[in-house]
C-alpha positions in Angstrom: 101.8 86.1 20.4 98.8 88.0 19.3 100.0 91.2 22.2 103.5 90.6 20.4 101.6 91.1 17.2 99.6 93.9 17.8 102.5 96.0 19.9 104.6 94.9 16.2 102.1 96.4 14.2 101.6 99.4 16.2 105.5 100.2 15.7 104.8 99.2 11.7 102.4 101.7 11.7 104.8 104.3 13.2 107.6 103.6 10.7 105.2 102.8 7.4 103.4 107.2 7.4 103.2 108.4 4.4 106.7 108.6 3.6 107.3 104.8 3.3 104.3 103.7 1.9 104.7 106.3 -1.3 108.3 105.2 -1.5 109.8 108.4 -1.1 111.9 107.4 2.1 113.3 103.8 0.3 113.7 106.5 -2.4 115.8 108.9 -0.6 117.5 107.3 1.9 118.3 103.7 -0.1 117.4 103.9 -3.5 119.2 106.5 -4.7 122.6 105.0 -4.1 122.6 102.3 -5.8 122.8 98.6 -4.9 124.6 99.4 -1.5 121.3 101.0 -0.7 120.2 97.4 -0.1 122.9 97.1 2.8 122.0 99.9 3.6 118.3 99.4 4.4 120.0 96.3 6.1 122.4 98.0 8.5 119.2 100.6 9.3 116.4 98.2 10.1 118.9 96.3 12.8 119.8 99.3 14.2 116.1 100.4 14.3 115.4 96.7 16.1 118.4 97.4 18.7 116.6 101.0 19.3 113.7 99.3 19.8 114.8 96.3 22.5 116.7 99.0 24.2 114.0 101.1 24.6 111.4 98.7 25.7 113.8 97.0 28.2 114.4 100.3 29.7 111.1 101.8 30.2 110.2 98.4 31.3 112.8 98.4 33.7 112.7 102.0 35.0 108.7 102.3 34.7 109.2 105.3 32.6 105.6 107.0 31.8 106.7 109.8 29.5 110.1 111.5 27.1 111.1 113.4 30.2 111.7 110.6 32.8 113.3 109.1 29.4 116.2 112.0 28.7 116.7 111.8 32.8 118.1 108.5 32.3 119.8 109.2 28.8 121.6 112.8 30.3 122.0 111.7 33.2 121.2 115.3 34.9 122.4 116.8 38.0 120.0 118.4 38.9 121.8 121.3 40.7 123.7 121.8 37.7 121.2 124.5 35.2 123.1 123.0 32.0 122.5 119.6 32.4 118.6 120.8 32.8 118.6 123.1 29.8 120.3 120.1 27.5 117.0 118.4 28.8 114.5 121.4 27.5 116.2 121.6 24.7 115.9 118.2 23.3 112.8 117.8 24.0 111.5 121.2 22.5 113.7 119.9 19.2 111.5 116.4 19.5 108.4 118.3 19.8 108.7 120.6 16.6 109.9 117.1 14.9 106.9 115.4 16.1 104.7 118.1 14.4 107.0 118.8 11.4 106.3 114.9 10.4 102.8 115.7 11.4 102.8 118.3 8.4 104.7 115.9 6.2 101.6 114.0 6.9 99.1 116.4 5.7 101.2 117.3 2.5 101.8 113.9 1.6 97.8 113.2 1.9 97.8 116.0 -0.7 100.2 114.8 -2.3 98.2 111.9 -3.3 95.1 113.7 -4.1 97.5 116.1 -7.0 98.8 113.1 -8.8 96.3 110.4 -8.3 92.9 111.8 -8.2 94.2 115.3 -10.3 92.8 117.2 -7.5 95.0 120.4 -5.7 97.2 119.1 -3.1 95.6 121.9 -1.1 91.8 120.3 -1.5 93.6 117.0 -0.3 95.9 118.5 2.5 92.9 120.8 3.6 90.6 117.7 4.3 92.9 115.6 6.3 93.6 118.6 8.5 89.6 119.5 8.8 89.2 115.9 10.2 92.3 115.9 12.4 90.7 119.2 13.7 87.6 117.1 15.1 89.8 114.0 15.8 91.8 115.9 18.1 88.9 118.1 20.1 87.0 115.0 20.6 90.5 113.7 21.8 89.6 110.1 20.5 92.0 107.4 21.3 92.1 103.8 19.3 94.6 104.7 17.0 96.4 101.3 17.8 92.8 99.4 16.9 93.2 101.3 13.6 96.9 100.1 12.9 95.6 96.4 14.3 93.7 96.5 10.6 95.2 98.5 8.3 99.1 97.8 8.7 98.3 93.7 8.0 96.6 94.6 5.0 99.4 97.0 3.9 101.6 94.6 4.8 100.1 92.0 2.4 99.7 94.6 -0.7 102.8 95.9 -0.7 104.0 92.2 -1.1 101.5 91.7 -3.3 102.4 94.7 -5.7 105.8 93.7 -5.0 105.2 89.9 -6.9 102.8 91.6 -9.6 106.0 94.1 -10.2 109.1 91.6 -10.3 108.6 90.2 -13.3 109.4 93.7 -14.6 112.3 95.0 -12.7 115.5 96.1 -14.6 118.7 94.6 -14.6 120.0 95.2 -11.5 123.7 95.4 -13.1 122.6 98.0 -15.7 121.3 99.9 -12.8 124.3 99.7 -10.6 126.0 101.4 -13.2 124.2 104.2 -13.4 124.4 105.5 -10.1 127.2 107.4 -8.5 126.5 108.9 -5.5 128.2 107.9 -2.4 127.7 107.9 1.6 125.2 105.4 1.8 126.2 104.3 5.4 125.2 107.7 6.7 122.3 107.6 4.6 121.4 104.4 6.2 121.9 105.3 9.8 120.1 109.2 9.6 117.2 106.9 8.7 117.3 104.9 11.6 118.0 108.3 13.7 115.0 110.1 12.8 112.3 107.2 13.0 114.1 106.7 16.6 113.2 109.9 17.1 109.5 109.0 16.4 109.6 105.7 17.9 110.4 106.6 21.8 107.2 108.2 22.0 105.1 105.6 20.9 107.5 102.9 22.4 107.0 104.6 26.1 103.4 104.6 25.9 103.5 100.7 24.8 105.3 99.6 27.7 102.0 98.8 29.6 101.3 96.3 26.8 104.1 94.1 27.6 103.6 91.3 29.6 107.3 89.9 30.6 110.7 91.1 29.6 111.0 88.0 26.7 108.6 89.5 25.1 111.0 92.5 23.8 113.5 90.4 21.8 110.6 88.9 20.1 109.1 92.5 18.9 112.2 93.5 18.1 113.4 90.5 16.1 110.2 90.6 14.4 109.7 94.5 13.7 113.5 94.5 12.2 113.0 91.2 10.0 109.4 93.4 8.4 111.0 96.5 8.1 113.8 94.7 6.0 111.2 92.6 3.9 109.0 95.5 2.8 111.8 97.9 2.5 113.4 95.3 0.2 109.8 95.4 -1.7 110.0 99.0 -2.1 113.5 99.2 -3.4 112.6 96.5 -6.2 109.1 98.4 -6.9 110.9 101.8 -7.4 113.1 99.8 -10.5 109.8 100.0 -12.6 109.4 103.6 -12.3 112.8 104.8 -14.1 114.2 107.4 -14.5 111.2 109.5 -13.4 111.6 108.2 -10.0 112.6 111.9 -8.7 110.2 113.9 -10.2 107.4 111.8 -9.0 106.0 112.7 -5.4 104.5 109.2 -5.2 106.6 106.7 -6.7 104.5 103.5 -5.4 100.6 104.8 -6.3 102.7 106.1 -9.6 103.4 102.2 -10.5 100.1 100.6 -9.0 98.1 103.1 -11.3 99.8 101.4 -14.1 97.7 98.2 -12.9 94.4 97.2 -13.3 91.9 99.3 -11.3 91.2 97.6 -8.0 94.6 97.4 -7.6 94.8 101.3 -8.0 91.9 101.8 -5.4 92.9 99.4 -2.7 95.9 101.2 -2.5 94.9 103.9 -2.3 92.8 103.7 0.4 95.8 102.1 1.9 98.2 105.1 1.7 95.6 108.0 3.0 94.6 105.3 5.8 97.9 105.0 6.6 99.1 108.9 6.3 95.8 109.4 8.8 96.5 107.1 11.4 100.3 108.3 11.9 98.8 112.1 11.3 96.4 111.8 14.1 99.2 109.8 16.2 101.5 112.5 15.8 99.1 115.2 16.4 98.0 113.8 19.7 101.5 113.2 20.4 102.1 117.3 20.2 99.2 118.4 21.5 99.9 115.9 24.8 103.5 117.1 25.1 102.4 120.8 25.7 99.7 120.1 28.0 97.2 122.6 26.2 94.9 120.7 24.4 92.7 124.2 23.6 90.8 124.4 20.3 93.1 127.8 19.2 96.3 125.4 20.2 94.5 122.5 17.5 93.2 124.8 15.0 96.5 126.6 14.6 98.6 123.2 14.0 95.8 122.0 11.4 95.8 125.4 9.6 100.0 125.8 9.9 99.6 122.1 8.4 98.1 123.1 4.6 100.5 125.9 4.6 103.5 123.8 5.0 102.4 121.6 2.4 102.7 124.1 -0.1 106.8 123.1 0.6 106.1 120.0 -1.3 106.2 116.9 0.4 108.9 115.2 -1.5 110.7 118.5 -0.4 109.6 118.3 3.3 111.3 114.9 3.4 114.4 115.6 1.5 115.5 118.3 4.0 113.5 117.7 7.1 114.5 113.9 7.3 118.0 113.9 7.3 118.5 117.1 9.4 116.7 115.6 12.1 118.3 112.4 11.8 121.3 113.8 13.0 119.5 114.4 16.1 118.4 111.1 16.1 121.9 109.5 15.8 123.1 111.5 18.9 120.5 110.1 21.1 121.1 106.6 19.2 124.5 107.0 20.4 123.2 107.6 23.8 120.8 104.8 24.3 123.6 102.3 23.2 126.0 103.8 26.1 123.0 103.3 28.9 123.7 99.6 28.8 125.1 99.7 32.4 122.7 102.2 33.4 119.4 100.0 32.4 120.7 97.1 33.6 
């Protein structure tokens, strides 16, 4: 149980970067329409667990060891045939610049926090993480996963914790089911699950070596999907106490634990950057790995194109990078589900 635990946790840590953990994905994706957001969240987080066993059970099977070997299986390439091939380099070019997009979301969402939490310029914020991702990633240091091991748990816990602290002061859900209009809350739901699918083969390929028998895979997925719903579910009822203001605020979460008392405040917030560096430096890695040139020009220009990007807002970086890429996402969603047969 504790392998299942800490392959569970390392997955957590994928999905929870900075985007969940402010709220500003439950925000987009869930929140924002209304009660069905709830089924919503719901339809998602299976469809993120079904990604998951599929995944595992395949590069398990197949003894895949990277995306490529992955896409030969998905494609199915001839490899005589020059289109099948290019459909290969191309969606796998698109992954990488996805991989470090979210890698800037990263950065500006670390900035993020620093502007509204600690009044300090998003730059000051963004520029620091990306100064020590700049050494992280010369010194090529792995134990990202030991990281995760500590910090998701505890996240886990606090955002459960905030959660009960916050209840008691939640709006009535009918008053707010009124108020909210907007439709296509299905989509919503399963662009979500595309682009964290999108973020999860990576990480899911490399875990394979973890696992010690095939049983193992229902378990972790089971178990990621029935988390991803709980704190999800958190997140939606948190966002109730920050009102209307909920999409003007970059960091709707920190926004309602500052209104708690002060240990509160700074546990989380040590929480949220530990959490936004652990998937930055994942994702960075992740990059720098898929082009094979791990040169300190190659590093410093990805940390410096980092604080520039944040000046997009990272509120704004999710709203439009998300769901584009999700559409991606849902195509090779659609893709894994049809290599039933093929796996097998």
């Amino acid at each position: 149980m504790k392998k299942i635990l800490k392959i569970v946790f390392v997955i957590i840590g994928t999905l929870i970067g900075a985007g969940f953990a402010s709220g500003q994905e439950i925000y987009l994706f869930f929140f924002s329409y209304g009660i069905k957001g709830i089924l919503g969240l719901l339809i998602s987080s299976l469809l993120i667990s079904l990604v998951i066993y599929k995944i595992l059970k395949i590069v398990k099977e197949r003894k895949i060891e990277n995306y490529r070997q992955l896409l030969d299986i998905l494609i199915q390439p001839k490899r005589s045939n020059k289109k099948y091939m290019n459909i290969q380099n191309v969606t796998n070019n698109i992954v990488n610049i996805f991989v470090l997009v979210t890698f800037f979301i990263m950065i500006a969402g670390f900035g993020a926090y620093f502007e509204e939490q600690l009044c300090i310029n998003h730059i000051i914020g963004s520029s620091l993480l990306a100064i020590i991702c700049f050494f992280v990633f010369r010194k090529n240091i792995q134990g990202v996963v030991k990281v995760n091991e500590i910090v998701i748990p505890f996240l886990i816990i606090f955002i459960i914790l905030i959660g009960f602290l916050t209840i008691k002061d939640t709006m009535n859900i009918e008053d707010f089911n009124l108020n909210i209009t907007k439709k296509g809350f299905f989509l919503s739901s399963i662009l979500y699950a595309g682009y964290n699918s999108i973020l999860l083969i990576p990480v899911l390929i490399t875990l394979k070596n973890f696992l010690e028998e095939k049983k193992q895979i229902l378990k972790i997925s089971i178990l990621t999907g029935i988390i991803t719903i709980v704190l999800g579910t958190i997140v939606f009822g948190i966002l109730f106490n920050v009102g209307d203001k909920v999409s003007q605020i970059e960091m709707p979460i920190a926004y309602v634990v500052s209104k708690l008392i002060t240990p509160f405040q700074i546990i989380y917030g040590l929480v949220i950057m530990l959490s936004i560096f652990t998937t930055a430096v994942s994702l960075g890695n992740s990059f720098l790995e898929s082009i094979s040139k791990r040169n300190i020009l190659n590093t410093a220009f990805i940390c410096i194109s980092s604080v520039i990007f944040s000046n997009f807002g990272f509120s704004n970086l999710i709203t439009y990078v998300y769901p584009l890429f999700g559409v991606l996402g849902l195509v090779q969603i659609i893709e894994i589900l049809k290599c039933r047969n093929k796996a097998n």
